[in-house]
N, C-alpha and C positions, 0 to 999 in steps of 0.2 A: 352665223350671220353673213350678210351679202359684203364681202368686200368692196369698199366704197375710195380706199387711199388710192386710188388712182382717178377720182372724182376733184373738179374743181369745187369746191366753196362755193354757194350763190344764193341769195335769197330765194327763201322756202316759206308758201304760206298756202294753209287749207283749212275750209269751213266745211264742218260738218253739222249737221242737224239730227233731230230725234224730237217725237211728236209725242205729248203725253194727251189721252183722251180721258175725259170726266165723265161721269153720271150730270146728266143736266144739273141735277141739283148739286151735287160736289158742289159743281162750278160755280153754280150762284151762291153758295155758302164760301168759299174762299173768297171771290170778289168783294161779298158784303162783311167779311172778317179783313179783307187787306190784302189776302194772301199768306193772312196767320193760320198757321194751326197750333195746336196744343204742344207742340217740340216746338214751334218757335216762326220765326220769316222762310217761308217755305225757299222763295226765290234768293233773296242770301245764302241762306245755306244751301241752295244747291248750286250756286256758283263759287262758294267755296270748295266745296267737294268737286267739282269740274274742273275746278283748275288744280287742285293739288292731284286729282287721276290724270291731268293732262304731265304736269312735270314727273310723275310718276309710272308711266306708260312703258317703259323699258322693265320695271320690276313685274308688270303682270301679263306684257305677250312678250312671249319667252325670246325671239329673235330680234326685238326690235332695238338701236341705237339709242344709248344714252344721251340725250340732246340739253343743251343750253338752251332751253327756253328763252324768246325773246320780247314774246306779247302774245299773251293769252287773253281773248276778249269772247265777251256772253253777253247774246240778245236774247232775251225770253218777254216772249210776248203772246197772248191769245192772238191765235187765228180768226176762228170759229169761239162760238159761243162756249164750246165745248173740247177746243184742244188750243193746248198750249206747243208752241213750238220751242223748241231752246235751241239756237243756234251758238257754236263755240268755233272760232277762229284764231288760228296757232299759229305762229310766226318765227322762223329762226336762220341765221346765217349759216349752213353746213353744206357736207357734203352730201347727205341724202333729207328727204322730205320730213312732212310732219303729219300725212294724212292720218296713221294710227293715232298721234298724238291729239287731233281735232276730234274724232270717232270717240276715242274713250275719254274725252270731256262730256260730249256732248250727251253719250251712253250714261254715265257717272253721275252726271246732272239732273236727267230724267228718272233714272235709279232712287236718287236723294228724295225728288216731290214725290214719290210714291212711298219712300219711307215714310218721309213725313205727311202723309195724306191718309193712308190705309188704314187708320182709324175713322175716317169716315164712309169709306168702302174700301174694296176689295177686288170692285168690278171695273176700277182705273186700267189703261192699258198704254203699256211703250210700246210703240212701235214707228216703222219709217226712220230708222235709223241709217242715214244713207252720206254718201260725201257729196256736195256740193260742188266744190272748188276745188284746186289746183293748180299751185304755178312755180317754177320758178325750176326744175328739174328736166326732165330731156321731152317730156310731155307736157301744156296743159290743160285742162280738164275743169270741163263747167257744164252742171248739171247734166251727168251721165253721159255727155259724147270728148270725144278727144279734139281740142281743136290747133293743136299744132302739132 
């Protein structure tokens, strides 16, 4: 791991996103069910599962810091008629960031609607899995350029 103890403490926060895409029809069959499918509230549960892979994020990329999560928050919302975007945004007082930790909410969460969807196809796709934001560390960082 990157030695960080000679890092000050400061507020760390990073959104990441992930686009899940439907078969036109998926789509209008989730909208016209709620957002149910036959496992259950598609959108619930994968905001469950986003946030426990967010607090969880040091057990599956093997270098990453064990963090005190401080505020975990999920906007999922259609775009397009045909994709749904989840954005997850991670917040914590430390010495290093939380971009892994916003990445594999957001990862995790688009994972879950596919679990829970793929009995109505197969031809669903994640992708656009990308970081957004960035602040509070020696750089930060909104949509793909550095601006400090």
């Amino acid at each position: 791991m990157v030695d960080v103890g000679a890092k000050r403490a400061t507020a760390r926060v990073a959104v990441a996103q992930a686009v899940v895409r439907f078969p036109a029809a998926v789509a209008r069959a989730l909208r016209a069910q709620g957002m149910r499918a036959k496992k259950g509230p598609v959108i619930d549960t994968a905001i469950i599962a986003g946030t426990m892979a967010v607090k969880r994020t040091h057990e599956l990329i093997p270098f990453c810091h064990s963090l005190a999560i401080e505020r975990c928050d999920f906007v999922v919302e259609f775009a397009t008629s045909t994709e749904l975007v989840i954005r997850c945004e991670v917040a914590v007082t430390h010495k290093t960031g939380v971009e892994m930790e916003a990445l594999t909410g957001a990862s995790v969460a688009a994972l879950t609607v596919y679990d829970m969807c793929k009995a109505l196809s197969h031809e669903i796709v994640i992708g656009d899995v990308r970081l957004l934001e960035k602040s509070g560390g020696k750089r930060r960082v909104r949509a793909d350029k550095v601006v400090q």
